[in-house]
Structure formats: structure tokens, C-alpha cells
N, C-alpha and C positions, 0 to 999 in steps of 0.2 A: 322327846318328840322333835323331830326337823323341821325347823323353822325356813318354809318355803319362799316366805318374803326376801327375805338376805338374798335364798338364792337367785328371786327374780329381778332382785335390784344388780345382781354383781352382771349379771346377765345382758339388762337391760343397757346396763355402764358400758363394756365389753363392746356391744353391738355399737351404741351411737360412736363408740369413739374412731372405732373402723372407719364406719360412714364419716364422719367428720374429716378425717385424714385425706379418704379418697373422697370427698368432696373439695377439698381444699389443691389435690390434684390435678385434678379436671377444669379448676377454674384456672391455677397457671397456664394450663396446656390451653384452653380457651385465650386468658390474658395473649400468648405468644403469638399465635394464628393471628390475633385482630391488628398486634403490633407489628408482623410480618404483612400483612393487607395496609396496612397502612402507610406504609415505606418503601412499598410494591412499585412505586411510578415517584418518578422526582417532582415532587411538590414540596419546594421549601417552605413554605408556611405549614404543611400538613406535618413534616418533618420536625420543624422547631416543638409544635403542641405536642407530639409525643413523646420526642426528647424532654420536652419540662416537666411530663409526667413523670417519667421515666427516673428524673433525675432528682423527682421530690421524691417518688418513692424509695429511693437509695442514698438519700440524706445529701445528695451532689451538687453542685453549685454550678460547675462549669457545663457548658450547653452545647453539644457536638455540632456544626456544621456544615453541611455537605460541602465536597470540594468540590471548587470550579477552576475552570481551565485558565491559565498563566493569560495575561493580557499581552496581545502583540507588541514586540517594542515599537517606539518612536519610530526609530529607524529603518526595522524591515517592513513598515505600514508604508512610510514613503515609496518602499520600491516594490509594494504586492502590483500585479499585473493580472487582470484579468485573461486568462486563455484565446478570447477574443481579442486582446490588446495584442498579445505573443504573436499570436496569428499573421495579424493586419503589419505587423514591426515586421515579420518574418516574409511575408508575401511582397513589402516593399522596397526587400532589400536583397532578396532572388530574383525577382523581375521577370525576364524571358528566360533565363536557365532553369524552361524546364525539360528540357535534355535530358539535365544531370540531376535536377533534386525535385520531388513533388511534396506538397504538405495536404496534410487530410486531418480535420479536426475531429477529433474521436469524443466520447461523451465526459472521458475524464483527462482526457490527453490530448496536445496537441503532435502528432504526427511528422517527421521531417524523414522522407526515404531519401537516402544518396545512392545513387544508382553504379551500382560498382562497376561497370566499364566505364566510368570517370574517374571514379574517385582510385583505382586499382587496377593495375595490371593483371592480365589472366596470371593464375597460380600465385601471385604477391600481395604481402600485406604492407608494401609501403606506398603511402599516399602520393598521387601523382601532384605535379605543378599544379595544375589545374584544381586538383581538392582541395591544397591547402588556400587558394585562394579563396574560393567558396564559402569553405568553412571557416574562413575569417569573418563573412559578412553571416552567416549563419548563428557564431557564436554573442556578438553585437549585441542581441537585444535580449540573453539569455543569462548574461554576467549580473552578479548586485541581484539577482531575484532569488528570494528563497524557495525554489523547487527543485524539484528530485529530476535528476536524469539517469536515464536506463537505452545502453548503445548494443543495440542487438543486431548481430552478425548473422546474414544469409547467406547462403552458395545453393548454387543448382545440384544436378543429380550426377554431376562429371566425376568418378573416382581423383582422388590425388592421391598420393605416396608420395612423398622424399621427405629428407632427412629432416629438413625444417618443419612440413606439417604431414603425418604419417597418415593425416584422412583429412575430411571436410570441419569434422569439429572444431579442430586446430587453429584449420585457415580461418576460420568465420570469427573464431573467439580470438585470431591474432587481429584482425581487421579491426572489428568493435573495439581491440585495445588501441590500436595506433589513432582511433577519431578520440576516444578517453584522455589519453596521454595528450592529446591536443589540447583540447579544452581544458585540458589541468595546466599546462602552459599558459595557456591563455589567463587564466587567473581563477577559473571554475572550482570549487571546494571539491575536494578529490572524495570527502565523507559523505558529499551529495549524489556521485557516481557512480550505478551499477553497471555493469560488463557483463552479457549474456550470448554468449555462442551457438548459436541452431542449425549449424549446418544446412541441408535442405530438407529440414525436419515441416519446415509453414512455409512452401513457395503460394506466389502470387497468384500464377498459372499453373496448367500441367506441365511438366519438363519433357515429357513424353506420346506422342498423337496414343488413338485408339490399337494400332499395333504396333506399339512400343519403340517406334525411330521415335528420334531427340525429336526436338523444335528449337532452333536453335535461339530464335528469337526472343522467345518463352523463358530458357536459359539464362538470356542475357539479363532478363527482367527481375527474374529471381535472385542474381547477385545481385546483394544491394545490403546498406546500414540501414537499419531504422534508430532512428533518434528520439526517444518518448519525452516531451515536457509536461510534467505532474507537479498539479500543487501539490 
């Protein structure tokens, strides 16, 4: 006669041990979720308490972390300048040449346009007398700071051809180099200087009225460098 108990014990055995497994499952997968919310937002105290858990659980001793950012040296703290500082150093040492340069304080940059019927001859990218003196007192209070410069090249809508610059792109990205090259002279980290040529890709004005004659004046305004200073 078949003895039914056996088989309702092997049975019963069988069933919890399943349960037990995918119970045991479901609580890692729970455990991960609550340690993922937990380390969701940088709280270093909320960080350390789970790392300590984390780290009894796994027999660990050493206690992970978070990284934080390098402290400013000694010396490039001496020379940070506030954008407002750039500004007021910049505005007092342009004066009434605004002819030739304007400055516009932007939310993350300070602005320096050189107006390329000063700083350039029509169709040339060499700096005239006059720019390089400019951009002597321009670059003055931009040396010794740790920010990023970016010398973006405009031209209007005037075709060019020849051999030197075969379009607009050329001459604009040759201009933004010759004011680069300057201020690498000058002493400016060449690894802190971008060079970006735009053609008449972002003029100021239209280049051209409602039925399409130039403006010549409009023209003149869209040659020009911009100079970005960015912490």
C-alpha cells in the first residue's frame, strides 16, 4: 500500500524550497532599488550609511567616497576675476574707441566685437596699425586669468574668390587666426584658444534691404571679430 505521507512531505519540501529561493530573490532585487534611491542625489552622510552597510555586508573595511572637485590652486585664486571685474578693466582701457571695438556682457561671457573695417582691410586678413595697437590694450587685463577664449570670425554677404581665400569661410577663419596668433604672442595659453570661422553665417543686421540691394553700412557692421571671455 502507498504510503501518501512520504509523498505529501517530498511535495510539500519541493514547493517551499522554490518559494524560499524566489523569495530570497525578490528581496535582493528590493535590497538594490532601495540602495539605488538612496545614492540617487549626493548626500554624503546618506552615502557613507550605505556604503557602511554595504561594506559589513561584504566583510569590507574600506568605505568608498564620493569624489569632489580638485581645490583651486593658490595661485590661479589670486588671479580669478569676476566677468564684472573683465568688464570694468576692459571698458577702462577702450575708453572712447568705440569706433572700432564694442563690449556686451553676455550671461556667461564677456563680449569684445572688433569691428573689422579697423582692425582689416576689405578682402585681407592682416591686422592693420591701428588693431594691433588696440589689441594691446585689449589683451592687458585678459593675461594670468584662467579663462577660455573663443575668436570668432564674421564677414558680410560680399562673395570673395582668389587664391588666398576661395570664399567667405576662409577669410573669416583667416582673421580670427591673425587676432589668436596675437594673443599667443602676447603670452595667452594657445591650449586656452579656440578659433571659429562663420562666414556671414550670424550677421548683426541684414546685409541686404526688403528687395535685395546690399546696405552697405549694415555690411560694414557684420565684418567684425568677436572675442568671447568664459570662465
Amino acid at each position: 500500500m502507498m504510503d501518501f505521507r512520504k509523498f505529501h512531505k517530498r511535495d510539500v519540501h519541493g514547493r517551499d524550497g522554490w518559494e524560499l529561493t524566489f523569495a530570497d530573490m525578490m528581496t535582493l532585487i528590493l535590497c538594490f532599488f532601495v540602495v539605488v534611491a538612496a545614492i540617487s542625489e549626493i548626500d554624503k552622510e546618506r552615502f557613507a550609511k550605505v556604503a557602511d552597510s554595504m561594506n559589513e555586508a561584504m566583510g569590507k573595511k574600506e568605505k568608498p567616497v564620493p569624489k569632489e572637485q580638485p581645490p583651486v590652486p593658490s595661485e590661479w585664486r589670486k588671479k580669478l576675476k569676476s566677468l564684472n571685474e573683465v568688464m570694468a578693466e576692459l571698458e577702462s582701457g577702450v575708453g572712447r574707441e568705440t569706433h572700432a571695438v564694442d563690449l556686451e556682457m553676455r550671461t556667461d561671457a564677456v563680449a569684445v566685437n572688433l569691428h573689422g573695417t579697423v582692425f582689416f582691410s576689405l578682402g585681407s586678413a592682416d591686422l592693420t596699425r591701428k588693431a594691433l595697437d588696440l589689441l594691446g590694450i585689449i589683451t592687458r587685463p585678459l593675461l594670468d586669468i584662467p579663462y577660455k577664449i573663443t575668436v570668432e570670425g564674421h564677414s558680410d554677404n560680399i562673395p570673395i574668390q582668389s587664391t588666398q581665400f576661395p570664399s567667405n569661410w576662409e577669410l573669416s577663419s583667416a582673421r580670427a587666426s591673425a587676432v589668436a596668433r596675437y594673443l599667443i604672442a602676447q603670452g595667452f595659453p594657445k591650449e586656452k584658444i579656440q578659433v571659429v570661422g562663420l562666414a556671414d553665417t550670424r550677421p548683426l543686421v541684414p546685409n541686404q534691404d526688403d528687395n535685395g540691394d546690399p546696405i552697405p553700412e549694415n555690411q560694414s557692421r557684420n565684418r567684425r571679430i568677436v572675442i568671447l571671455v568664459t570662465p
